[in-house]
N, C-alpha and C positions, 0 to 999 in steps of 0.2 A: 817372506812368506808369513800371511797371517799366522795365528795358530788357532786352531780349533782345539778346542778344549770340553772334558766328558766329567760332569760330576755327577757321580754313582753315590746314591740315597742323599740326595737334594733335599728333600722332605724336612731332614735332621734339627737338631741343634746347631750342629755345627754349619751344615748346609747352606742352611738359610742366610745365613749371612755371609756365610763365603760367596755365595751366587753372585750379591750386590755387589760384591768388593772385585770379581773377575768381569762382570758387567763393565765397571767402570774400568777397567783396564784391558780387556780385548772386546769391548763390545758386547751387548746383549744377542746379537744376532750369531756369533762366534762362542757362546757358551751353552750347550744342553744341558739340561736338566734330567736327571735320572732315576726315578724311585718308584716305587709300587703302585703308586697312587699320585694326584695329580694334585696339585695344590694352586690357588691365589698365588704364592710367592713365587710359580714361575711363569706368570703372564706374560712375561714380557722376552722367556725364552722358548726356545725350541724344547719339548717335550718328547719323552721316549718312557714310556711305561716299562720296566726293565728288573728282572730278576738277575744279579750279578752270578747268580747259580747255575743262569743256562746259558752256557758257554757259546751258544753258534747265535745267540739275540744279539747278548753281547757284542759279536763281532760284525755283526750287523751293524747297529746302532755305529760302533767304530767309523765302518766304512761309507755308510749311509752320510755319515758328517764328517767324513773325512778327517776324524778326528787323530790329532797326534799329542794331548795331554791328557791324563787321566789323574781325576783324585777320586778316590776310592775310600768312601767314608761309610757304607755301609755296615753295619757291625751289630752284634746284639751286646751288650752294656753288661756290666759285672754284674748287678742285682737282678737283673733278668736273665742274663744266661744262667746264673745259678740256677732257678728255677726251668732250665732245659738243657744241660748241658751238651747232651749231644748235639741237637741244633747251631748252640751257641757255638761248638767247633768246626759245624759245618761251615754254617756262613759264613766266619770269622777266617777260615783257611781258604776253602775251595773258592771262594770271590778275590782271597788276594792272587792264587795260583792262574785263574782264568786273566788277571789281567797283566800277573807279569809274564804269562806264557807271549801274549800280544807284545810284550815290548821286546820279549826274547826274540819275537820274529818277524824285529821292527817294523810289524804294522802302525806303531806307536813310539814316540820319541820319551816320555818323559812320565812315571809313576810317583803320583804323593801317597800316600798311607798310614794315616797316622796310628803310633804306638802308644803307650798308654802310661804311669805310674805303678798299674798294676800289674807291671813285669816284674817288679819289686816284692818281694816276699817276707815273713815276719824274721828269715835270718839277715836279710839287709844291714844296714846302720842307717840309724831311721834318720839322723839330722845332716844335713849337708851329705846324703847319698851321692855319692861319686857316679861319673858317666859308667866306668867298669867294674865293678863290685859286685857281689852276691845275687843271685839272681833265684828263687826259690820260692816264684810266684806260689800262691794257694786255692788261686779262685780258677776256671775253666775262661775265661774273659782272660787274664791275667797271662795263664797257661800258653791261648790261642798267640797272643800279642808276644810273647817272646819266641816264639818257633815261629812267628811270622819275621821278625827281625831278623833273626839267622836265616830266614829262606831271602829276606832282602837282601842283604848282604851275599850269599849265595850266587845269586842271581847275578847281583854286579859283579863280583870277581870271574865267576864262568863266564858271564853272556854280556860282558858289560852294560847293563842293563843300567838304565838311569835314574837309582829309585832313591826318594828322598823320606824322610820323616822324623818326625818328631814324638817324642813322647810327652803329651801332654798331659798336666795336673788337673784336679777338678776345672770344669769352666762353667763361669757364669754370666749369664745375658737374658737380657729381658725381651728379645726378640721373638722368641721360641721355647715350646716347652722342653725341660731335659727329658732325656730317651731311657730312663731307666738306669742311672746309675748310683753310688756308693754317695756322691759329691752333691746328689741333685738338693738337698735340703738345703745347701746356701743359692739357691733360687728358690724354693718354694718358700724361706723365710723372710724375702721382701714381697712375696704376695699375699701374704697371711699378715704380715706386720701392714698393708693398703685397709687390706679389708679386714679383719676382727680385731688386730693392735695385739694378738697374741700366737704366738707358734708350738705346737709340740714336737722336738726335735728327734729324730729316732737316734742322734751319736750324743755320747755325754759330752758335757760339756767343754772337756779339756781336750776333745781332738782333735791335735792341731794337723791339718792338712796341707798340702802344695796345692795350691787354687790359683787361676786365672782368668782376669774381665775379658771377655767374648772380644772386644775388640782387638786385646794385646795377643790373644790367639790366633783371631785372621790374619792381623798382621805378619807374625812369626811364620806363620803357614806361604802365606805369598810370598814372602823374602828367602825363605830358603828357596821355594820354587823359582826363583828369578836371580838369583846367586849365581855366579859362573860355577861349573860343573867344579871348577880343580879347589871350590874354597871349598866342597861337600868332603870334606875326608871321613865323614864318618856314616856308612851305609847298611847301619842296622837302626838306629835310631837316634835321634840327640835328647841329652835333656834336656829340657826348658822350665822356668821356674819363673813367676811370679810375685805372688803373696802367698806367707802361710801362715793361717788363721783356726783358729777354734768355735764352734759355734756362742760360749760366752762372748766371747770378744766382738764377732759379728753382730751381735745382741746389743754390745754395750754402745757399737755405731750408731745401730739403728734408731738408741734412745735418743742419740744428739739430736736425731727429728722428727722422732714422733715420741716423744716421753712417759706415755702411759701406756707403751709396748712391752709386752711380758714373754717369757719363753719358757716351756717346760721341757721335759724328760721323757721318753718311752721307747728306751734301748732295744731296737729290733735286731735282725740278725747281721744286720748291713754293718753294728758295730765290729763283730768278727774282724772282717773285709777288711773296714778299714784302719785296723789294729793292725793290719800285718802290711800298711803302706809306710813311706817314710812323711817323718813330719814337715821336713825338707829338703830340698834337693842342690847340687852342684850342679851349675849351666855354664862354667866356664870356657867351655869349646864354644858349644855355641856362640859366644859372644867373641870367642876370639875368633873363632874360621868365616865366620856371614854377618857379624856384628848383631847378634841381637841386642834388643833393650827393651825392658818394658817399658811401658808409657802411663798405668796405673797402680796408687796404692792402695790399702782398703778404705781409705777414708774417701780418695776420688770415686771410688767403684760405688759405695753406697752411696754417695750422692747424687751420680751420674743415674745406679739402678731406679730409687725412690723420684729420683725426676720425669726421667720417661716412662716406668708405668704408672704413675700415675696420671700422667696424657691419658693412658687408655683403658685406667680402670672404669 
């Protein structure tokens, strides 16, 4: 059986390159495109205008494409839902409930959903954070993303439901812009170091972050989806971990190629946020249950980022 496959806010950051990557793996004609608005980046798929909030489209869209995967990447982002909080738990819960309800009653075979870093809170332990550990999220993003993993988890033990995800660290990619979050500064600092040779960063300098090259994320994301079900032992979320870097140091990259790149300071409130993340993370299940591995480190990532946009600046 083919699979037909449903990716809900295509639009994204992360979307957009996830499309390309399912494209080539089941086919462009076996992947829908799903978001509010219609984009270039899904030419070449089936399109569904789609609010994950109205539950009877949705299932529409399902059946209409006979669709039996779902990744479900719509979300509003830590630094924008701040600024709406109750929306930001709307969306963030009632669009995951709408589509594990479909898999509870296997209209739907298989749910991805990603979790986030900032289910992590400022009682954490910030360095090498453990998959089970304190959990005292602070942000409404953060909040939503951990009672979304206990309803994961939920889900699969009552309804055995087949839901997979990952929590992932900042990500960065020059494919698309970021969607509003804590992390987007390490992208907006290779578009500013193309075009003026200078950046003003809103986290101080020493904030070291769990971050990850856009690539090493689609990957992770397809592989757990494609893992046999019995290596998933763990059905609230996994960590994943890349690189963790601080805006100095990303800086100091940047000079290797372009030298007369400068970076300043102007601590907004996104520093809060990201004071109460860990600096880094433990991903040792991960790697031992599906084999993760990443594939970049900062120094591949700024070379590979400063390569191709500057193709399209």
């Amino acid at each position: 059986m083919t699979d037909k496959v449903l990716v809900i806010g295509a639009g994204g950051q992360i979307g957009t390159e996830l499309l390309e990557k399912l494209n080539e793996i089941h086919g462009s004609s076996n992947v829908v495109a799903a978001d509010l608005n219609n984009s270039p980046a899904f030419s070449n798929n089936p399109y569904e205008k789609l609010d994950v909030l109205d539950k009877e489209s949705l299932f529409n869209v399902v059946k209409k494409h006979q669709v039996n995967q779902v990744y479900l990447l719509a979300a509003l982002l830590s630094a924008t839902a701040e600024k709406n909080p109750l929306f930001g738990w709307k969306l963030n819960m009632e669009g995951l409930f709408n589509v594990l309800e479909l898999a509870k009653e296997k209209i739907i075979d298989k749910v991805y959903w990603p979790s986030s870093i900032a289910v992590f809170g400022p009682t954490t332990p910030k360095v090498n954070t453990p998959q089970y550990t304190v959990m005292e999220p602070s942000t409404v993003y953060g909040i939503s993303k951990q009672a979304g993993e206990r309803w994961c988890e939920y889900y699969f033990n009552k309804y055995n439901v087949d839901v997979r995800s990952i929590r992932y660290p900042g990500l960065i990619g020059w494919k698309s812009a970021p969607g509003g979050g804590t992390t987007d500064y390490a992208v907006h600092i290779f578009h500013e170091a193309l075009k003026n040779k200078k950046y003003e960063c809103f986290l101080s300098e020493n904030t070291t972050l769990p971050m990850m090259y856009m690539p090493d994320a689609i990957k992770a994301t397809v592989d757990i989806m494609h893992a046999p079900a019995e290596q998933i032992k763990i059905r609230s979320s996994y960590n994943l971990t890349g690189i963790s870097f601080n805006p100095k140091e990303i800086a100091e990259e940047i000079k290797k190629h372009i030298p007369d790149f400068s970076i300043s300071y102007k601590i907004d409130f996104r520093q809060e946020i990201a004071d109460s993340w860990p600096k880094s993370v433990d991903d040792h299940e991960a790697r031992e249950h599906w084999g993760w591995a990443e594939q970049f480190n900062l120094s591949d990532m700024t070379s590979d980022m400063l390569l191709n946009l500057s193709k399209i600046k």
